[in-house]
N, C-alpha and C positions, 0 to 999 in steps of 0.2 A: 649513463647519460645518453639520451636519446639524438635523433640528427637534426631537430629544432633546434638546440641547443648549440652542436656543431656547426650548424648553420648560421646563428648569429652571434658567433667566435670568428668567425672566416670574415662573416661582413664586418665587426670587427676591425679583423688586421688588415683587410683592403681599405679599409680610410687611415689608417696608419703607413700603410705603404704608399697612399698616393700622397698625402702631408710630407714625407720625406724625399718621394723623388720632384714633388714643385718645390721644396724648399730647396733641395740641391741644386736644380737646373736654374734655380734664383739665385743662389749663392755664388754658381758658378759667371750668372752672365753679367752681376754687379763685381764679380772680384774683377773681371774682363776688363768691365767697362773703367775702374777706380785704377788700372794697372794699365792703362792705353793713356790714362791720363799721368797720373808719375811718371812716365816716360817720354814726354811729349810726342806722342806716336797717336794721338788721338784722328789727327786730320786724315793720316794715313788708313785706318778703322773706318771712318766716315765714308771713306771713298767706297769699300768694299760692302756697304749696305745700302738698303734701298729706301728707308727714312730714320728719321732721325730718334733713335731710340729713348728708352726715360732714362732718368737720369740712374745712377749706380743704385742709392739707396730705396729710390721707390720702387722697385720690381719687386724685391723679395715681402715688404710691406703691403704690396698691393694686392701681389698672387698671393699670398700667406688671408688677409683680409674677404678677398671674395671666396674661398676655401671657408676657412669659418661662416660665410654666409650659406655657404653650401651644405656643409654640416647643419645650420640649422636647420636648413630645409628639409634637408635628409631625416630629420628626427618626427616632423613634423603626418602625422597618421590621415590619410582621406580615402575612406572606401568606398565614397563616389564616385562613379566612371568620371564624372565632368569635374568635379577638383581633382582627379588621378590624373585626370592627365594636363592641367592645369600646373603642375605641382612640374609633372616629369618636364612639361616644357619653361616651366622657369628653372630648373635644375640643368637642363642642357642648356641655356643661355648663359646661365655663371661659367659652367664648363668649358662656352664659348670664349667668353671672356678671359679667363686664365688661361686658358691654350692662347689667347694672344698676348698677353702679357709674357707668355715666357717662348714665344715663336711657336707652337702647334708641335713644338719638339718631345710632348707627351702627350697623349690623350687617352690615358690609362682611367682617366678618371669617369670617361661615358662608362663602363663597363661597371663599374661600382655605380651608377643609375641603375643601367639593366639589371645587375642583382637586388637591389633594395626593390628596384619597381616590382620585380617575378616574385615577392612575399606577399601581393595581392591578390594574388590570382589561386583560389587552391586548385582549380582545372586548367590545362594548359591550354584548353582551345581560346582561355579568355588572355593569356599571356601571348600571342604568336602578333597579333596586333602591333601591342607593343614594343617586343622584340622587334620586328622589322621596323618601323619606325627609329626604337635607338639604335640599331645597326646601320640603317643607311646614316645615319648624324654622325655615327663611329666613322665612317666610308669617307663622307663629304668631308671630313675633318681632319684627315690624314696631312702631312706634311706635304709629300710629293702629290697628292690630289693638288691641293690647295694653290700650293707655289705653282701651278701650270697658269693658273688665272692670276694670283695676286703674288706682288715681289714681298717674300719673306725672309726676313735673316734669318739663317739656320743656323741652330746650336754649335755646327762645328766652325763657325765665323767668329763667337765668341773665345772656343778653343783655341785658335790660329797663337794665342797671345801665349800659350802655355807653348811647354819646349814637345817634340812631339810624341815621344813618347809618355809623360805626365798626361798629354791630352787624350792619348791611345786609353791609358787606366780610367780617365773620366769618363769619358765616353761608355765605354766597358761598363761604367758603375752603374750608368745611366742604362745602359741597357740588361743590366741585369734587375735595376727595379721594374723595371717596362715586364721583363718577364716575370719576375715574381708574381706582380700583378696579376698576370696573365692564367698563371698556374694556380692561382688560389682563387679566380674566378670558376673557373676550371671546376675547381674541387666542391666552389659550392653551388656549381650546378647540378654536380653528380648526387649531392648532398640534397639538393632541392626533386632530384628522379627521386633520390631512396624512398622520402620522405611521403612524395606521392603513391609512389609503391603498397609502403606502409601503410598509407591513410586506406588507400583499397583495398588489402589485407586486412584490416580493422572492418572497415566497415563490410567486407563480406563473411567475415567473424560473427562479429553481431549479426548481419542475417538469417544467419544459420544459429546463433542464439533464442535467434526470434523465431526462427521457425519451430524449433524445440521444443522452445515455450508457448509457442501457439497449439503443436502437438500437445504439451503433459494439458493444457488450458482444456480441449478440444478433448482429450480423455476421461479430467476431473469433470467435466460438464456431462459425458458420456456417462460415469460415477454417481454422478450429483443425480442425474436423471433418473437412476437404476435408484438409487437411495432415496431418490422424494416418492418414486412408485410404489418402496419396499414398505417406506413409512406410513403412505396415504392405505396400504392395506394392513399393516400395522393398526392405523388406528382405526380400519373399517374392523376390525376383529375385536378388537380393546370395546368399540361402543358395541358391535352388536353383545359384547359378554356382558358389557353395563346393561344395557336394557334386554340382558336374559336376569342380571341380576333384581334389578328392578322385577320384571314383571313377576320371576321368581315369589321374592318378596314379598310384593303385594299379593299375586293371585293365592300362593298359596298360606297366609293369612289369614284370605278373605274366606275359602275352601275351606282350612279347618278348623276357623268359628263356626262355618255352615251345616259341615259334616256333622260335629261334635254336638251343635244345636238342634239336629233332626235327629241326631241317635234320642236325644234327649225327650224332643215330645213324641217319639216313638212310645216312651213307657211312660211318657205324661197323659198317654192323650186318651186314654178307654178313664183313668182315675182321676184325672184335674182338666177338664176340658177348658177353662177359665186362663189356668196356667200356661195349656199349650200355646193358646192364642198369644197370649204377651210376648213368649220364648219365641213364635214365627216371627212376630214383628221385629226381636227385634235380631232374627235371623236376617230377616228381609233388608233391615236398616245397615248389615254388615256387608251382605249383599252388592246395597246398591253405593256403598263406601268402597266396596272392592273395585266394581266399574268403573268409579271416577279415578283410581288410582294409577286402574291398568290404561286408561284412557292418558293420564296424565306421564304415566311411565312410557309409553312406546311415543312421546312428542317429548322427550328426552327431559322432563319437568321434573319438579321433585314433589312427594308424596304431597297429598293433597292436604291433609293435615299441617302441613312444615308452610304450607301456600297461605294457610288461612290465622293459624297460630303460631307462639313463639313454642322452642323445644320444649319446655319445660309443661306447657299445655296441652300438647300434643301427645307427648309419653302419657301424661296421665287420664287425655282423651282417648287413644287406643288401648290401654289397659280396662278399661272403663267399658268398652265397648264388645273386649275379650272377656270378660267377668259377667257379664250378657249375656253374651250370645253363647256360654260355656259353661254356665255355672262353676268354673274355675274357682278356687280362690287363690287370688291374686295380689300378694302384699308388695309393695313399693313405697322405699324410703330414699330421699334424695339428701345430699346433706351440703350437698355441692352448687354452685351458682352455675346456670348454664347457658349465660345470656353472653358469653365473651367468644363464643364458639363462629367462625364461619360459616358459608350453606355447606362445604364439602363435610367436614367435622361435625355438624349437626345430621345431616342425611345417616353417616356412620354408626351414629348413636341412636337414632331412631330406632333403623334398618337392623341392628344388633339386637333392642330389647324384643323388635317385632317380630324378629326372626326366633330367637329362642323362646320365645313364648307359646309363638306355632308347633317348634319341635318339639317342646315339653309336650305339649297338648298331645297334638299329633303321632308322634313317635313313640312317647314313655307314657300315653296314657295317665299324664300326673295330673292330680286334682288339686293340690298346694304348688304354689310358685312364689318364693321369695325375689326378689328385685334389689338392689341396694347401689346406689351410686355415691362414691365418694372420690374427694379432692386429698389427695398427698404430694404436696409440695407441686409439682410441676406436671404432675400424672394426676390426672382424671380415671378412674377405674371402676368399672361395672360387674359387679356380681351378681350373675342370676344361677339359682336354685332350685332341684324342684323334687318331688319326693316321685317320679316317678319308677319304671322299671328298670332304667340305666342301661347301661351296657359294658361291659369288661375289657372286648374289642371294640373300641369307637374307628369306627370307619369315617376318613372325614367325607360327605357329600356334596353334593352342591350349594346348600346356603352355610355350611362350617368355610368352605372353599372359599368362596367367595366372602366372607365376613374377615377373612385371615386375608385374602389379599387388598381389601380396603384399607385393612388396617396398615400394612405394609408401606402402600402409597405416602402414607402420614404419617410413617415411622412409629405404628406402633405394635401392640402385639397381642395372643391368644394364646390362649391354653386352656384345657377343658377334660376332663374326666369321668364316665361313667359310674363310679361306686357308688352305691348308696345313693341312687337317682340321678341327677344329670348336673355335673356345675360346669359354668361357663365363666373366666375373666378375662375383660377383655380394659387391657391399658392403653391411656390417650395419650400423647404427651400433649402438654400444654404450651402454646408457643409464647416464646421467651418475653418479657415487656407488655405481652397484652393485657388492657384493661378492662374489668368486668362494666359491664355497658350497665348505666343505670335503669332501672325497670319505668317502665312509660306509667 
């Protein structure tokens, strides 16, 4: 339990302690009064005061009454300076008031003001105000103050009627609530230091929390920045390998339909001069296909084929154009729909027939090249073949490289082997729920 806690326990028992020493010193000065009268000793009593007191029963009824008005006030919350202190000076006029109803013979109860009012202030410099203010009302309000200017019966005039040492123990009792009072004020004002104490302890806790975390803040940012540099050269390395891949690709496509087309009217051209002329055309025509694409590949674009046609027009536009320019022969069976594909998935598939078609040509010198795409269940898979020289150690190079990490990207895969000419599969997956798009 923390000294909030203890601290409204104390305040508390100090309205419980001042309830019984006003009801005492009530009880006391009505037993006085009711016992001067069974005696007829009343006139004698009169003599020795300085007005005429209330009667027996209404003292303890009346102090007991404004106490309850007090309590309510006391309950009642304003964290306004102008109701605070609004509040504190109706709360010392009741205070007034029952110190005169029971003769100024206690005035325990201002000191239980000063504590309830010191719960408003969580800085002391805004409680000192106050404080002096209920201290001098404590001051002004003392018995022997008081009585200099105004005649007061004093408690021990009420006493006079008891034998003298019963009046000794009252008295004594009365002054032992006066101190209780006193010491449990005491207590929770030590209670109201700790508390402040505490609350600055806490709160330079948390500063230094905060500072902590503005440090780890201050470093993750330090982190973040090293990490957004690491990434933005990251991805300058990922695109310049995209558009080595691309131009890759395309150029060298375009190169060995051109190559393979000039070997050709090489030993066309003294015996079919007619022939050679077509086969330059449509050299030239692959040519000028290559330029658009390399043009189209270094402004980050996709093949200029995939730009003008759907996949499935374009695969069989550059086979078309490889079978040209190459006298290749070049068979391609598709069994599959390839209209459900996105541009990254369709670029892949292209980029893959175009590329092995170049390296067949190019590399294993083959003059047959089978092609075959099909659909099983969820894979899309491409099989290309070719009868040329093969290789036993297949070296992967740059377009094998680069076809394998595409495929990776998009979760699929390669594999490929030299025997008996060159084959190449290369698996799609198909992403899950998509629907084959109807053809226009």
């Amino acid at each position: 339990m923390d000294e909030s806690h203890y601290s409204s326990y104390t305040l508390v028992i100090m309205k419980h302690l001042n309830f019984f020493a006003i009801l005492y010193i009530a009880v006391i000065m009505a037993s006085s009064l009711y016992g001067y009268v069974r005696e007829n000793s009343a006139l004698h009593f009169l003599t020795r005061i300085y007005q005429i007191p209330l009667a027996g029963w209404k003292v303890p009824i009346i102090a007991l009454g404004l106490y309850a008005s007090f309590l309510l006030l006391l309950c009642i919350k304003n964290e306004s300076s102008l109701g605070l202190f609004f509040k504190v000076c109706l709360e010392l006029a009741l205070s007034f008031c029952i110190g005169y109803v029971i003769g100024f013979s206690y005035t325990g109860i201002v000191l239980l003001i000063l504590a309830d009012t010191m719960r408003y202030f969580p800085k002391s410099r805004g409680r000192l105000p106050y404080a002096a203010f209920i201290g001098i009302f404590y001051l002004l309000t003392d018995y022997n103050l008081l009585s200099v200017y105004y005649k007061i019966t004093p408690l021990e005039t009420y006493l006079e009627y008891y034998q003298s040492d019963v009046a000794s123990v009252l008295l004594g009792l009365k002054n032992v609530l006066s101190s209780l009072n006193m010491l449990v004020f005491l207590i929770y004002i030590i209670l109201l230091v700790r508390m402040q104490f505490s609350e600055k302890e806490r709160v330079l806790a948390l500063n230094e929390q905060l500072n902590d975390a503005n440090e780890e803040l201050r470093q993750a940012n330090i982190r973040l920045e090293e990490y957004a540099k690491e990434s933005e050269k990251a991805a300058e390395a990922r695109e310049r390998n995209r558009l080595a891949r691309e131009i890759h690709d395309t150029l060298g496509h375009a190169l060995t339909g051109i190559i393979t087309g000039i070997e050709a009217c090489t030993a066309l051209m003294d015996v079919a001069p007619e022939a050679t002329k077509e086969q330059l055309k449509a050299i030239a025509e692959v040519a000028r296909q290559g330029i658009k694409d390399v043009r189209r590949s270094v402004k980050a674009l996709r093949p200029d084929a995939l730009e003008r046609l759907d996949l499935e027009k374009a695969l069989a536009h550059t086979i078309q154009e490889m079978r040209k320019a190459t006298n290749a022969e070049i068979s391609y069976q598709c069994t599959a729909k390839l209209n459900c594909f996105n541009e990254d998935e369709e670029n892949i598939i292209y980029r893959i027939v175009q590329e092995c078609i170049t390296n067949s040509i190019r590399h294993g010198k083959a003059k047959k090249i089978q092609i075959q795409i099909d659909r099983e269940y969820q894979i899309l898979k491409i099989s290309i073949k070719d009868n040329g020289v093969g290789c036993s150690d297949v070296k992967k190079g740059f377009g094998l490289h680069h076809m394998k990490e595409r495929l990776d990207l998009l979760g699929g895969s390669l594999s490929y082997h030299g025997e008996e000419g060159f084959a190449v599969e290369a698996q799609l997956p198909i992403r899950w729920g998509t629907e084959e798009k109807e053809h226009d």
